[in-house]
N, C-alpha and C positions, 0 to 999 in steps of 0.2 A: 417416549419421553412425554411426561406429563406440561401442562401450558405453566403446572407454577414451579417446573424446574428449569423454568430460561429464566426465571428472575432470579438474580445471584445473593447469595447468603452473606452478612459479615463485612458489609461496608454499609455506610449511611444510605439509608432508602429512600432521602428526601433530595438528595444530590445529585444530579444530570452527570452520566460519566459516559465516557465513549466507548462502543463496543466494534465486533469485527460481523461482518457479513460476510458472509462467503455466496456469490452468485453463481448462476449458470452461467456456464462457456459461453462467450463472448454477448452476454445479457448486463453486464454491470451498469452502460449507462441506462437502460432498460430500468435496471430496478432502481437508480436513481430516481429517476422521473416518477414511476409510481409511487416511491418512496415519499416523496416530496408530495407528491399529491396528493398523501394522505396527513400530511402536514408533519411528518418527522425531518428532524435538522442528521444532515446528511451529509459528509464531506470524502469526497470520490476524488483524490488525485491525480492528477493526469500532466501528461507530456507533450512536449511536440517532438516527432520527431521524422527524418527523412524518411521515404520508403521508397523504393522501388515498383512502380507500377507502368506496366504496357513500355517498360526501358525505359522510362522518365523517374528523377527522382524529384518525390513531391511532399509536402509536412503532412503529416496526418498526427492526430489527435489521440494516444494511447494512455489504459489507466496507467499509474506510476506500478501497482501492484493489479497483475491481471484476476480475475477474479474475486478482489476482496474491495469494500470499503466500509467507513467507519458509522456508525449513528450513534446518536445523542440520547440515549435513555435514561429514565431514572425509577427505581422501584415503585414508588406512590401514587406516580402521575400519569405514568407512559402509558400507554396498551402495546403490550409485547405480543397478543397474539395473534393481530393481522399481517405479521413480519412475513413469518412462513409460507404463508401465500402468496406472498403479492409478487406479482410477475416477475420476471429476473431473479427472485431471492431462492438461491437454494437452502440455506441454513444461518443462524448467528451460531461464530464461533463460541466451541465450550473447551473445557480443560477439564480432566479427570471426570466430577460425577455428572455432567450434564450442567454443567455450570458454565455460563457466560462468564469470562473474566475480565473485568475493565480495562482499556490500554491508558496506560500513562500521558494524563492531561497534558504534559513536558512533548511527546513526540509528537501527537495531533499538533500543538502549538508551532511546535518546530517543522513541522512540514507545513502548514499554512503559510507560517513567515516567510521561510524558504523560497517555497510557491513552484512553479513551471518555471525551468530556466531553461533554455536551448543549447546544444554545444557548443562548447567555442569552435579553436581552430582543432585544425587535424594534430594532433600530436607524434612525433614520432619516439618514445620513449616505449621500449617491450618491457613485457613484465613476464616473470617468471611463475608457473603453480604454484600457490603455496607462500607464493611473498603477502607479505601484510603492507597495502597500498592506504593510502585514506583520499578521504575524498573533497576536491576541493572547493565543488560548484555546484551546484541544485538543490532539492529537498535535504538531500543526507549531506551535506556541507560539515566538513573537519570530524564527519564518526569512520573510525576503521574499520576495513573490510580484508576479506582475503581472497587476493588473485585467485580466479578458478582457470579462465582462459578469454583467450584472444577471439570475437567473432568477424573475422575480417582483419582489414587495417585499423580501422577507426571506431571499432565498438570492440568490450572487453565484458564479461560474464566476472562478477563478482558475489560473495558471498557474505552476508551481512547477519550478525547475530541482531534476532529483534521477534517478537511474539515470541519467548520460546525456543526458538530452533533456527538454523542457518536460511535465509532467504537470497533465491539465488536474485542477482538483479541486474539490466543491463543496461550499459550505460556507454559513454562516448571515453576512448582509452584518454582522452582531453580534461575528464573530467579528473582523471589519478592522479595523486606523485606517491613516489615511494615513502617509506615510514621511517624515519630518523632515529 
């Protein structure tokens, strides 16, 4: 891939729009940091959530989307070609020819606003595969999703249209109601 097929074609070149990074295995806050240090506007999602360590259960700090986060570029002004390198970053997402495609200003906005929210209570409401739940608390607040499965009692695997393709995502069975 050539350095001037990560600039994307057929939108305004003078406009900052948000793209996706895809990092190394558990490098994302990694390439945050380098990221930033090189002075590119970076926004990396994250959660709190319980975990289980040494039989204690304790909050730890997880991205919202493991391996991906967003930067701010724009055709004219950016330099896209120290991305590739810089530690943590495995690749910016592309679509079809090697093209970067911009995510919708609307989502970024909507998960900042959002923000980190912790679960509530325990929920005791099952869910079926395949049922259409929506969501009613955290970043994804009121977008549907589809039940994939239950991990435990209190966490549930769901399935969200968004880039593209179904992203699976997990979250507290607290955070669901069914879909009316």
């Amino acid at each position: 891939m050539s350095d001037d097929s990560l600039c994307p074609t057929g939108i305004d070149d003078a406009v900052p729009r948000w793209y996706v990074i895809q990092c190394k295995s558990g490098e994302s806050f990694r390439a945050v940091e380098h990221l930033g240090n090189q002075g590119y506007e970076i926004f990396h999602p994250v959660l709190r959530v319980q975990k289980k360590r040494r039989g204690k259960l304790v909050w730890a700090v997880e991205p919202l989307f493991p391996y991906y986060l967003f930067i701010r570029l724009d055709r004219l002004d950016s330099n896209w070609r120290p991305i590739r390198s810089t530690r943590g970053v495995l690749k910016i997402v592309t679509f079809g020819l090697d093209t970067p495609v911009p995510v919708d200003d609307e989502l970024v906005a909507s998960l900042r606003e959002h923000g980190s929210q912790e679960a509530g209570e325990t929920a005791t409401v099952y869910f079926r595969a395949g049922e259409q739940v929506e969501i009613t608390e955290g970043p994804f607040k009121d977008l549907q999703a589809v039940f994939a499965t239950h991990k435990g009692e209190e966490r549930a695997i769901v399935l969200l249209n968004m880039l593209h393709k179904r992203q699976r995502l997990e979250m507290s069975v607290s955070q669901l109601k069914r879909c009316e």
